[in-house]
C-alpha positions in Angstrom: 67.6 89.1 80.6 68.0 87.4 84.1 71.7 86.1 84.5 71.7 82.1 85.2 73.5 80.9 89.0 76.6 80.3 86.8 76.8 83.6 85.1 76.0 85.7 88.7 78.9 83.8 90.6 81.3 83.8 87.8 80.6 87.6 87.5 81.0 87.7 91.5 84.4 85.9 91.6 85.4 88.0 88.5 84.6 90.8 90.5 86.5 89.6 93.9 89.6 89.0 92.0 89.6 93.0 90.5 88.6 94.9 92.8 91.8 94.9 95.2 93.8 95.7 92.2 92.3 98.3 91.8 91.3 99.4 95.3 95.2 99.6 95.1 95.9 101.1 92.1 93.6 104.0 93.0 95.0 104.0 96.1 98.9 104.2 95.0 98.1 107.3 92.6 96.2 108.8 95.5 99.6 108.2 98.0 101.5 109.7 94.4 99.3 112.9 94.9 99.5 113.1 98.3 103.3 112.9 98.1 103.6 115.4 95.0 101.3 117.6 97.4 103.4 117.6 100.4 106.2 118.3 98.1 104.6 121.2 97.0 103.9 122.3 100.9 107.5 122.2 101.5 108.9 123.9 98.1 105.9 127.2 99.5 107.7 126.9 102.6 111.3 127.5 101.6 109.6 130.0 98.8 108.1 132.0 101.8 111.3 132.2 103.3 113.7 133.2 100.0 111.1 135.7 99.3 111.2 133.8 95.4 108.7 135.8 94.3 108.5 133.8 90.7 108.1 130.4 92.8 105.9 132.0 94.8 103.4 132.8 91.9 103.9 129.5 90.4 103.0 127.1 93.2 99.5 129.2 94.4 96.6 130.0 92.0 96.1 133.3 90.4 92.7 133.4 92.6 95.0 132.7 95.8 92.7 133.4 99.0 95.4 133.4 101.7 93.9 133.9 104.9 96.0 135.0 108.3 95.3 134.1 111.4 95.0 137.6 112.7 91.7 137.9 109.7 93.8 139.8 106.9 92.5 138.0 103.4 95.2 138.8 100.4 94.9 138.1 97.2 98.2 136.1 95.3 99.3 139.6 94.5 99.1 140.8 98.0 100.4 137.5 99.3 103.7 138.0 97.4 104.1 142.0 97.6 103.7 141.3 101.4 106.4 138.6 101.5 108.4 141.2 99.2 108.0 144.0 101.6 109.1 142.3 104.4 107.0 144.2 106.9 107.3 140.7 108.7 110.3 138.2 107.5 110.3 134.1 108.4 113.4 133.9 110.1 111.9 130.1 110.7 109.0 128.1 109.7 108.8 124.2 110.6 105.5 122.2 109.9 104.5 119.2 112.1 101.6 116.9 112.1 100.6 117.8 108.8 98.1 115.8 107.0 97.0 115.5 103.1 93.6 114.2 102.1 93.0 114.3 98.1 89.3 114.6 96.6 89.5 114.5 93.2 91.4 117.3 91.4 91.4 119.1 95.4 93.6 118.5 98.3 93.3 119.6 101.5 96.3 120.2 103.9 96.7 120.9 107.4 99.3 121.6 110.2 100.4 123.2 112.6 103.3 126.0 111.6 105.6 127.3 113.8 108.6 129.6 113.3 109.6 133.0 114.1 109.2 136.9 112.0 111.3 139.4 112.3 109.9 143.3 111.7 111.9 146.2 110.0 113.4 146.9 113.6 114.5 143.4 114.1 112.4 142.4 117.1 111.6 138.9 116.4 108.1 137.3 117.3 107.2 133.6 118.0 104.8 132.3 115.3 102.2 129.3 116.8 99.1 128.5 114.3 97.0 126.1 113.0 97.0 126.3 109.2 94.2 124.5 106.6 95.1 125.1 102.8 93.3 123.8 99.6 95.6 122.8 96.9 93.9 122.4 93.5 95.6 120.5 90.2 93.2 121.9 87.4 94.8 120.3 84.7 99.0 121.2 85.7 101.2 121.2 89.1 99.3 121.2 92.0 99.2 124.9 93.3 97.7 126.5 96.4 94.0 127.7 96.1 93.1 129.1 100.0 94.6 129.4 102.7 93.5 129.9 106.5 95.3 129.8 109.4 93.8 130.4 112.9 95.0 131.0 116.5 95.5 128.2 118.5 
């Protein structure tokens, strides 16, 4: 059936009056997930440098990729034990011009992190990289999928 004049222009206006609404209610849960997502960028940060192995494991993904800017890939397990080891401790770590894009049940992060390490023998060592993550929420808290950072 071919809609009359009257039916097409009162389905247009009907149209022109929903559409912001919700153009802005998708966009104010997107802004809610991209603040829960920074949240969760800055509660890995202060994990990473407690060394809180449990809060470690609960804000990345069992199938953690992390990858370092040097080219060493670790697992969530290796990720931690490293951390735990402290073959290289965060003194510091401080984020800047960090950006959060969701897409869908994905999010993807990046910044630039800065901060020092400190070895075994305590000679510290400036820390300068560019960092991209993917944060996933498959059906719970948003939690840290992959990880690469690079030299900049």
């Amino acid at each position: 059936m071919i809609p009359s004049r009257r039916q097409a222009l009162l389905g247009a206006a009907t149209a022109a009056l929903l559409l912001p609404g919700l153009a802005a209610a998708q966009g104010g849960s997107q802004g809610n997930d991209q603040a829960q997502v920074a949240q969760a960028v800055e509660a890995l940060t202060k994990a990473m440098l407690a060394v809180d192995a449990a809060q470690l494991r609960a804000l990345t993904h069992p199938r953690l990729s992390y990858g370092h800017s040097a080219g060493r890939i670790e697992t969530q397990a290796q990720f931690i034990a490293y951390l735990e080891g402290r073959q290289s401790a965060f003194r510091t770590i401080q984020l800047s011009e960090q950006t959060v894009e969701i897409v869908s049940d994905e999010a993807i992060v990046r910044h630039l992190f800065t901060g020092e390490t400190v070895d075994p023998a305590g000679k510290a060592t400036p820390v300068r990289i560019g960092v991209l993550q993917i944060w996933t929420k498959d059906g719970g808290p948003w939690r840290l999928l992959a990880r690469q950072a690079y030299r900049l």
